[in-house]
MIDOSE-1310 file (N, C-alpha, C; in nm, 2 decimals, decimal comma, always signed):
residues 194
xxxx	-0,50/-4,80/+4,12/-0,42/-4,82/+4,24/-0,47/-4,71/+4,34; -0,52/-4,76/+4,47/-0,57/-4,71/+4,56/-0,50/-4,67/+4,68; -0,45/-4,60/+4,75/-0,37/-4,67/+4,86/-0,48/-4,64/+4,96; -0,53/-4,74/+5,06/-0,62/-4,74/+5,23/-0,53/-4,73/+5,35
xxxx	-0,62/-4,69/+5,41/-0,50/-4,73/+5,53/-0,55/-4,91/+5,57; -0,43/-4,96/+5,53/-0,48/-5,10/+5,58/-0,34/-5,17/+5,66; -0,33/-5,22/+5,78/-0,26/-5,33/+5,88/-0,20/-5,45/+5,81; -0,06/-5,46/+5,75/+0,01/-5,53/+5,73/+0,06/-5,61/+5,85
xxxx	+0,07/-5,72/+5,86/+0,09/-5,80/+5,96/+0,18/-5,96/+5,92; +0,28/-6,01/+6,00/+0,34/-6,06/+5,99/+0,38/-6,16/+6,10; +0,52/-6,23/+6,11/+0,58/-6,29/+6,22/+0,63/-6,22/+6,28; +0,72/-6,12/+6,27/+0,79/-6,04/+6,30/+0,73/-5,88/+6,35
xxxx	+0,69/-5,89/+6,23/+0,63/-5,72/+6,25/+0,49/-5,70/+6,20; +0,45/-5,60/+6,26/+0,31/-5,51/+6,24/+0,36/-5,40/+6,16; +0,28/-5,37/+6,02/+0,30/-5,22/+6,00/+0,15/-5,18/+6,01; +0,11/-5,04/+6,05/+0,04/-4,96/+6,10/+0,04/-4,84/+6,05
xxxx	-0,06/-4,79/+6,02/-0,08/-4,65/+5,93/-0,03/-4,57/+6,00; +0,06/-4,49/+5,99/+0,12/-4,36/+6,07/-0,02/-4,33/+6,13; +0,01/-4,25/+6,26/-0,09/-4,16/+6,33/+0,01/-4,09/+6,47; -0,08/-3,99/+6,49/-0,04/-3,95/+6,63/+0,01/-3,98/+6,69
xxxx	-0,08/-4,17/+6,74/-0,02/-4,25/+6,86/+0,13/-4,29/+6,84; +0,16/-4,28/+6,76/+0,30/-4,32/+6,70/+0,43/-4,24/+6,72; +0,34/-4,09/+6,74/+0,50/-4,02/+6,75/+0,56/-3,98/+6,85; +0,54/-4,05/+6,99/+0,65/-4,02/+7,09/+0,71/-4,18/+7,05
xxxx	+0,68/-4,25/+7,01/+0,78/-4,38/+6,98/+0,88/-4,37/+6,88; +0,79/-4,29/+6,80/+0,92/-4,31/+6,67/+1,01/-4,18/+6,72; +1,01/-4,09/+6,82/+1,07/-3,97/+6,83/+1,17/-4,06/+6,94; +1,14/-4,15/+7,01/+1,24/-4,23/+7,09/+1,31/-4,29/+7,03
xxxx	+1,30/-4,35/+6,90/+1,40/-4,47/+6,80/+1,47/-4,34/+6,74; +1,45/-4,22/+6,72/+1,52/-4,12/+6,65/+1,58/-4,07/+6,75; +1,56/-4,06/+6,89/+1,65/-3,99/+7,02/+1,78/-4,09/+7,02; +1,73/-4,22/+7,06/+1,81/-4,32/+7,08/+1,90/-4,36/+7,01
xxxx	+1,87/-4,31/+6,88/+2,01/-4,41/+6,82/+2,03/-4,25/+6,73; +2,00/-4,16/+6,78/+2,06/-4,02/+6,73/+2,08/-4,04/+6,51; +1,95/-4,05/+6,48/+1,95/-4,11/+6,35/+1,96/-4,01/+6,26; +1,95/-3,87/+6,37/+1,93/-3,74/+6,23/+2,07/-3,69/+6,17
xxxx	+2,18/-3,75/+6,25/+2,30/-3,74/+6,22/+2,35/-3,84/+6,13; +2,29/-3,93/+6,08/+2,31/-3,99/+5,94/+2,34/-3,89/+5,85; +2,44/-3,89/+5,75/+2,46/-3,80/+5,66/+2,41/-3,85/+5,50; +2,39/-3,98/+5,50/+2,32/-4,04/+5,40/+2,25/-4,03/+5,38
xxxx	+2,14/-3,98/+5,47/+1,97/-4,01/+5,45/+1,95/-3,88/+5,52; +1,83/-3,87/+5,48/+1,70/-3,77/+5,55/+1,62/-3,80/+5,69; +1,63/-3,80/+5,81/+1,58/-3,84/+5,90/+1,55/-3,73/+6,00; +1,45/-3,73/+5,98/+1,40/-3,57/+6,12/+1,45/-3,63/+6,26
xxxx	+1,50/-3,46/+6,29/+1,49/-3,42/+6,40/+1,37/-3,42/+6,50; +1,40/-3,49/+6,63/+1,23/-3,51/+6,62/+1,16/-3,38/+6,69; +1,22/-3,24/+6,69/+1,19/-3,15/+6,68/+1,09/-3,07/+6,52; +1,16/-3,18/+6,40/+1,10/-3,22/+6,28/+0,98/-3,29/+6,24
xxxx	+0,95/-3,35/+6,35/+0,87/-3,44/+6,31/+0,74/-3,39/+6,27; +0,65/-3,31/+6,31/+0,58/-3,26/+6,25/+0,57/-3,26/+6,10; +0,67/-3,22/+6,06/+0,69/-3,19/+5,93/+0,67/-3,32/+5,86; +0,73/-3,41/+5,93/+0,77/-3,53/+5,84/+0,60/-3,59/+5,85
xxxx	+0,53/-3,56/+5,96/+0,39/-3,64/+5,96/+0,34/-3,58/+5,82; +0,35/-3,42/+5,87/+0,27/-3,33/+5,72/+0,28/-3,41/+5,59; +0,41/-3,40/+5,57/+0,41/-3,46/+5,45/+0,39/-3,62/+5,40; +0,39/-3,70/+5,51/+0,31/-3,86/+5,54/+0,16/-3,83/+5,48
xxxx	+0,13/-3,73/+5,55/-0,01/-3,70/+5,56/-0,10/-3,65/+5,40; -0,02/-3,59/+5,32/-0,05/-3,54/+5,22/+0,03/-3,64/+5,09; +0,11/-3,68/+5,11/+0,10/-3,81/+5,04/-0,01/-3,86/+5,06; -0,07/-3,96/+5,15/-0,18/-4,00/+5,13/-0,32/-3,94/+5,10
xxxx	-0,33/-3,82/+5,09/-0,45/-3,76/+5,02/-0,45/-3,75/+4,93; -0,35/-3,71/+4,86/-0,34/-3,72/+4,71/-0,30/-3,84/+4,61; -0,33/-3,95/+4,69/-0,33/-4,06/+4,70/-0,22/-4,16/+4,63; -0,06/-4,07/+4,69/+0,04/-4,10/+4,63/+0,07/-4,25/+4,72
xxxx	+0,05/-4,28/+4,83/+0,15/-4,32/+4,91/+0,08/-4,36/+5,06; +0,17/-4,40/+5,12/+0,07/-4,44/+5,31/+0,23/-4,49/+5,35; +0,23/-4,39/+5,48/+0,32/-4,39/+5,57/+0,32/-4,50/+5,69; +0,41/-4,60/+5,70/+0,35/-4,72/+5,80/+0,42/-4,69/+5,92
xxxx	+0,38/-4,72/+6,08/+0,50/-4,77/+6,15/+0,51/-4,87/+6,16; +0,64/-4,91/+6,15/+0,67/-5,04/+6,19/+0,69/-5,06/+6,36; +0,61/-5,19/+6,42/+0,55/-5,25/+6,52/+0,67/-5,35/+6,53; +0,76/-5,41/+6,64/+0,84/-5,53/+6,62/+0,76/-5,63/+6,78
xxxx	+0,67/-5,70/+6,72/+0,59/-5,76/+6,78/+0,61/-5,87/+6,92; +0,77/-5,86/+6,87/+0,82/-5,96/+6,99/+0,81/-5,88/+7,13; +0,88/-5,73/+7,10/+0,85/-5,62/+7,21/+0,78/-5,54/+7,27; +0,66/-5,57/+7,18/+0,53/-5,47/+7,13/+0,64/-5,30/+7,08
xxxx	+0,73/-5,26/+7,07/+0,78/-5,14/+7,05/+0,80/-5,09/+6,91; +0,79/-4,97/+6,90/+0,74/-4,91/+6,74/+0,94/-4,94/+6,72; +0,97/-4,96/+6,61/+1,12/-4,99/+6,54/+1,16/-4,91/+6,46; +1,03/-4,83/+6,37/+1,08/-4,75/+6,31/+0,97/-4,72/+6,21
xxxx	+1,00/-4,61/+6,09/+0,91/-4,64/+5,97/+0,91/-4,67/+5,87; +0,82/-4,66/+5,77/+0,87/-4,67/+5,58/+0,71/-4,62/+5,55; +0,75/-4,63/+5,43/+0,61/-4,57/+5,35/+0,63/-4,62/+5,18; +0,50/-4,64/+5,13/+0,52/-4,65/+4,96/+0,47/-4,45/+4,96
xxxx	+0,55/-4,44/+4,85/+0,53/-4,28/+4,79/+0,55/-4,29/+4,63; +0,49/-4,17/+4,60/+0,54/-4,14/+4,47/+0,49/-4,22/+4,37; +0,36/-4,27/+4,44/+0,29/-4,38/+4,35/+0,20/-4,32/+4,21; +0,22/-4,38/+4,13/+0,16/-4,32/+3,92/+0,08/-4,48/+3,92
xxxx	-0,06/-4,41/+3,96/-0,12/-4,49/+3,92/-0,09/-4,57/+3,77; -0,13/-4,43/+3,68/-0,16/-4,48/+3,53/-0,03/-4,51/+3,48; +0,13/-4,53/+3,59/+0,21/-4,67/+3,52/+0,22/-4,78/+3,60; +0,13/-4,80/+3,73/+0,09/-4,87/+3,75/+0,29/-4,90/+3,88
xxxx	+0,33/-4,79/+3,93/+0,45/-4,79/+3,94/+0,44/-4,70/+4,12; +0,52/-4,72/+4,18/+0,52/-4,70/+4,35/+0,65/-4,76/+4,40; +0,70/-4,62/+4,50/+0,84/-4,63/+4,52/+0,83/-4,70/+4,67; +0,94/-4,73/+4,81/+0,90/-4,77/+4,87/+1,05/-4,68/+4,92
xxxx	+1,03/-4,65/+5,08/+1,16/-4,54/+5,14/+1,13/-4,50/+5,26; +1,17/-4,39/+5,28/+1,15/-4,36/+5,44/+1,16/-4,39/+5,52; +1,27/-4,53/+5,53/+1,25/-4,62/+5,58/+1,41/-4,60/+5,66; +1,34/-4,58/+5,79/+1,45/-4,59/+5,90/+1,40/-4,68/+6,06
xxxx	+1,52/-4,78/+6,10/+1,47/-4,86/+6,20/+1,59/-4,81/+6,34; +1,53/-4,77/+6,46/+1,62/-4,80/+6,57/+1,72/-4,91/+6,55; +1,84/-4,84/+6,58/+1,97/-4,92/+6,62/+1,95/-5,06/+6,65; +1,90/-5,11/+6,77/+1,86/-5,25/+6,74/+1,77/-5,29/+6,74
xxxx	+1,71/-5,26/+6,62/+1,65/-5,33/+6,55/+1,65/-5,37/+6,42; +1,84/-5,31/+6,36/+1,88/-5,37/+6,29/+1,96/-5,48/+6,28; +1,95/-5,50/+6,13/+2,04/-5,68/+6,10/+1,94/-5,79/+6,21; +1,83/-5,75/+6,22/+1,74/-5,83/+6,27/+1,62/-5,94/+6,14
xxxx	+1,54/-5,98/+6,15/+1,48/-5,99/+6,03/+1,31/-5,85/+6,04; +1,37/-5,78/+6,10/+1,23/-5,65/+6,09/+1,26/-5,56/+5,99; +1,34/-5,53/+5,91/+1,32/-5,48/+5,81/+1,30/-5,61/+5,67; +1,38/-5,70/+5,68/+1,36/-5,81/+5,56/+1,20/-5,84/+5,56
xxxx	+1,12/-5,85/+5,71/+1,01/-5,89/+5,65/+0,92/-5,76/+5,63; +0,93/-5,63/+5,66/+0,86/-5,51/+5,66/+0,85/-5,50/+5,50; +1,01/-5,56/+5,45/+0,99/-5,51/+5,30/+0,89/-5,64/+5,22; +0,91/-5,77/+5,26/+0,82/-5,85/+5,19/+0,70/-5,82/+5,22
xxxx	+0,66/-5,77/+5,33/+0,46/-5,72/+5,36/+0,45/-5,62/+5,24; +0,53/-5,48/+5,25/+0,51/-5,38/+5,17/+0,48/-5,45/+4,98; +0,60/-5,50/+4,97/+0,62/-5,59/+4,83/+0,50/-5,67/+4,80; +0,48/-5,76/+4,89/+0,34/-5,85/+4,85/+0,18/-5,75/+4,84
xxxx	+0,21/-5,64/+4,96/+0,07/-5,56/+4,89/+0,09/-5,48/+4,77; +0,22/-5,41/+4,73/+0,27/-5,36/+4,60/+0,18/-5,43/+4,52; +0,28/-5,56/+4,54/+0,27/-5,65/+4,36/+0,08/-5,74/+4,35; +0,06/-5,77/+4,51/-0,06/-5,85/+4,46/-0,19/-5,75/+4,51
xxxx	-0,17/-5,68/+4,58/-0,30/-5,62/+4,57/-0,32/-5,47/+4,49; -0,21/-5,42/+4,49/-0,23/-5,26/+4,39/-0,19/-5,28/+4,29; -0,12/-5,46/+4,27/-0,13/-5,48/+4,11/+0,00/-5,37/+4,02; +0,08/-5,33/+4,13/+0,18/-5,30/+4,06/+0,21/-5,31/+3,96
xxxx	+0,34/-5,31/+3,88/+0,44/-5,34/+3,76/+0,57/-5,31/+3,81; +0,61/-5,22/+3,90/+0,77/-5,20/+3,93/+0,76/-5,11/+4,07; +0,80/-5,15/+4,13/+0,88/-5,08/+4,27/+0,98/-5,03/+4,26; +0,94/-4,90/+4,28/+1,14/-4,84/+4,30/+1,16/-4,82/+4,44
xxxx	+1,32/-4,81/+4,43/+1,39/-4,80/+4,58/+1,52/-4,69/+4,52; +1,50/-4,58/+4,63/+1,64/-4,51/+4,57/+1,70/-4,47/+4,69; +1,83/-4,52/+4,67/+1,92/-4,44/+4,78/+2,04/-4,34/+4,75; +2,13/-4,32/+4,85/+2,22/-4,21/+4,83/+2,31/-4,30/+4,83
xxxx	+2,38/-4,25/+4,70/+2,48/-4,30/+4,64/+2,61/-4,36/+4,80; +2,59/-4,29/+4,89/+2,71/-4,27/+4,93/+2,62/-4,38/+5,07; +2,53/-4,43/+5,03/+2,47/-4,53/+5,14/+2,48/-4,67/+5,11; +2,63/-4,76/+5,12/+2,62/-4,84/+5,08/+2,56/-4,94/+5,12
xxxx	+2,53/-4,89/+5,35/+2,46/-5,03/+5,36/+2,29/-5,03/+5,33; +2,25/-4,92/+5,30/+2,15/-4,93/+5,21/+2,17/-4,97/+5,06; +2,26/-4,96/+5,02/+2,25/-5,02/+4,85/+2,26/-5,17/+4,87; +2,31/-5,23/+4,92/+2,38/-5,36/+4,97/+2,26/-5,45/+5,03
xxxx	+2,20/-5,38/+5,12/+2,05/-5,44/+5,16/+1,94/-5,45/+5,04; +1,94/-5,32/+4,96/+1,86/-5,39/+4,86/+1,86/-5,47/+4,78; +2,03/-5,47/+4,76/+2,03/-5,59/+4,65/+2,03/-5,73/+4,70; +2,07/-5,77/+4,86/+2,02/-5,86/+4,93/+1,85/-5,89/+4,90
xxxx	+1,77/-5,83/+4,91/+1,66/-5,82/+4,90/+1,61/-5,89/+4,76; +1,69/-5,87/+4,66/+1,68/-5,87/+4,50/+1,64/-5,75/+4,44; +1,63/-5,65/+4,44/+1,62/-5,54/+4,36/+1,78/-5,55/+4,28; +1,72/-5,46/+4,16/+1,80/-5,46/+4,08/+1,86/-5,30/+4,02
xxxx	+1,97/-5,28/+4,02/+2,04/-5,13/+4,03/+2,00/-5,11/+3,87; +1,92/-5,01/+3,87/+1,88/-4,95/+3,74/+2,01/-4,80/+3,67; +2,03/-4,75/+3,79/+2,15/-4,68/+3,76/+2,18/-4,51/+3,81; +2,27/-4,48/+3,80/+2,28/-4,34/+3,93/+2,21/-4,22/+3,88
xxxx	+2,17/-4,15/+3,92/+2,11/-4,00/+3,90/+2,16/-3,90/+3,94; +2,26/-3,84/+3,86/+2,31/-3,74/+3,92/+2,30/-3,62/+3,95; +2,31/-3,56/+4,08/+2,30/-3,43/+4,13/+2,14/-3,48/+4,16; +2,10/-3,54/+4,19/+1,92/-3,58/+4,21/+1,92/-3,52/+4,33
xxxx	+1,92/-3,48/+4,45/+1,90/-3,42/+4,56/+1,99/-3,32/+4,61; +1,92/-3,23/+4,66/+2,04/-3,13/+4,78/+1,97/-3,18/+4,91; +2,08/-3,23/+4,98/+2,09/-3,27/+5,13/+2,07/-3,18/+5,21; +2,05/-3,20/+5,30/+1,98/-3,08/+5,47/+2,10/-2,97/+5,47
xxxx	+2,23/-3,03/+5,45/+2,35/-3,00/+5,46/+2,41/-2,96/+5,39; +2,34/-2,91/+5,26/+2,38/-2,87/+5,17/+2,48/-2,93/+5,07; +2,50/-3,07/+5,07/+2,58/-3,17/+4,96/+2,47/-3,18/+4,86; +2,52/-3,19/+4,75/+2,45/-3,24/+4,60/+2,48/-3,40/+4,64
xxxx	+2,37/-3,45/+4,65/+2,34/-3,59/+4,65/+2,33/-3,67/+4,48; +2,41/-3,80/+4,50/+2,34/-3,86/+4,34/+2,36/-3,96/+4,46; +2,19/-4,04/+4,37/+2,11/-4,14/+4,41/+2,11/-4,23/+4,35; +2,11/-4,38/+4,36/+2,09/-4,47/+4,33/+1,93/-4,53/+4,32
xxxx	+1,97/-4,59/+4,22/+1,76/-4,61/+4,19/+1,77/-4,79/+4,14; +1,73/-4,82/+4,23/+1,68/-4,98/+4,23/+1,52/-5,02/+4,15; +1,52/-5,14/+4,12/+1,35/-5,16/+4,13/+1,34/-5,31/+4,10; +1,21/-5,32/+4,10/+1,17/-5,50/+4,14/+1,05/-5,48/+4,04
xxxx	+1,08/-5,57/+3,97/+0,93/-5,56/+3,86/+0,82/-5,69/+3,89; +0,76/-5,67/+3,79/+0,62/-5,80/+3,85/+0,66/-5,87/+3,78; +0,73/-5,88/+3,68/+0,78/-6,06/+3,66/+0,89/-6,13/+3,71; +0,96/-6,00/+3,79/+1,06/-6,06/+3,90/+0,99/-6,10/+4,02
xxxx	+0,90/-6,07/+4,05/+0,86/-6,09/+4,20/+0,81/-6,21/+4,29; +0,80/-6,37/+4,24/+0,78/-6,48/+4,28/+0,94/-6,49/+4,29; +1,03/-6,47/+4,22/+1,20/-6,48/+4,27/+1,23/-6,47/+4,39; +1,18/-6,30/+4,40/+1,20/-6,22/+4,51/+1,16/-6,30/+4,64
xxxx	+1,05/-6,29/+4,56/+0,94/-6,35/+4,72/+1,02/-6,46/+4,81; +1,04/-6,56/+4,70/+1,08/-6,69/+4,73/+1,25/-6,68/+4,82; +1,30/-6,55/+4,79/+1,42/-6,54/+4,82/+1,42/-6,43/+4,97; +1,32/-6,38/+4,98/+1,26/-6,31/+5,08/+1,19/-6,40/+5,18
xxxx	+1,16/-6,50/+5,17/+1,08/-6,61/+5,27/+1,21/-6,68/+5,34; +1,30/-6,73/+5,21/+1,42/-6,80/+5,25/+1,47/-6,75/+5,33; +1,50/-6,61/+5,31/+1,58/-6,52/+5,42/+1,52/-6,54/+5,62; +1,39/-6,51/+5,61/+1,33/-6,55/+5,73/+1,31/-6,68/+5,75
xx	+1,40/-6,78/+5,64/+1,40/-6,90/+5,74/+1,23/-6,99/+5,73; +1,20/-6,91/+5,62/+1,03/-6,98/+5,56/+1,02/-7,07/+5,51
């Protein structure tokens, strides 16, 4: 399992290897819909952002992971990001997160198809075995989207994170295996109306 920077492309959306050119847009989808005040999730300040590139950036050297922007192609305007991380080669296993979109550009289908691009390169080109998805317990419209999606709730982890804020987080851990994933797919196309 290799991760490249390679251009996911779609009806909907472009994903795009994080860079530079990216971060006064994504610092505008994080101004605009004031996303660092989510208490659920982790989302830089985009006084943060640096940090958050750094660690984009070093995930992919060490060849865990590749940070995308998401492109919503109808507007040409960046929507937001995600990234696979945390990728083990030798179980053949890669998580998928980071994943935050501007206010509207949710309940749109730009996240439903961002996650079938990410999924189809997962399972058919890095030859996956299981995708994880973990959220914060206390994120239901995140838990609720994945299981939309088809992932399947593997089960809570507790005390798994300390938040910016100092709350003890327990996480929710989803995943999609490779002999679930023609299901998925099929129920992920449906969703766009494929």
């Amino acid at each position: 399992m290799k991760f490249e920077k390679i251009v996911l492309e779609g009806e909907h959306v472009r994903l795009e290897p994080l860079s530079q050119q990216h971060k006064d847009g994504l610092c505008q989808v994080i101004t605009e819909s004031e996303l660092w005040k989510i208490f659920v999730t982790t989302i830089p300040h985009p006084c943060e952002i640096d940090a958050f590139y750094d660690e984009a950036r070093c995930t992919f050297d060490n060849n865990e992971g590749l940070a995308f922007a998401i492109i919503d192609k109808k507007s040409g305007q960046i929507a937001g990001t995600t990234r696979f991380y945390n990728g083990v080669a030798q179980h053949k296993r890669v998580e998928i997160g980071y994943t935050f979109l501007g206010t509207k550009f949710q309940k749109t289908p730009v996240n439903t198809e961002t996650k079938l691009l990410l999924l189809t390169h997962a399972f058919e080109v890095l030859q996956t075995i299981r995708v994880e998805f973990v959220a914060d317990y206390f994120n239901t419209v995140s838990r609720n989207a994945l299981l939309r999606l088809g992932a399947k709730q593997d089960g809570v982890i507790r005390n798994h994170a300390i938040m910016p804020n100092g709350r003890i987080r327990d996480s929710v851990l989803f995943s999609i295996l490779s002999n679930e994933w023609q299901g998925v797919k099929e129920n992920l196309n449906y969703r766009l109306g494929r």
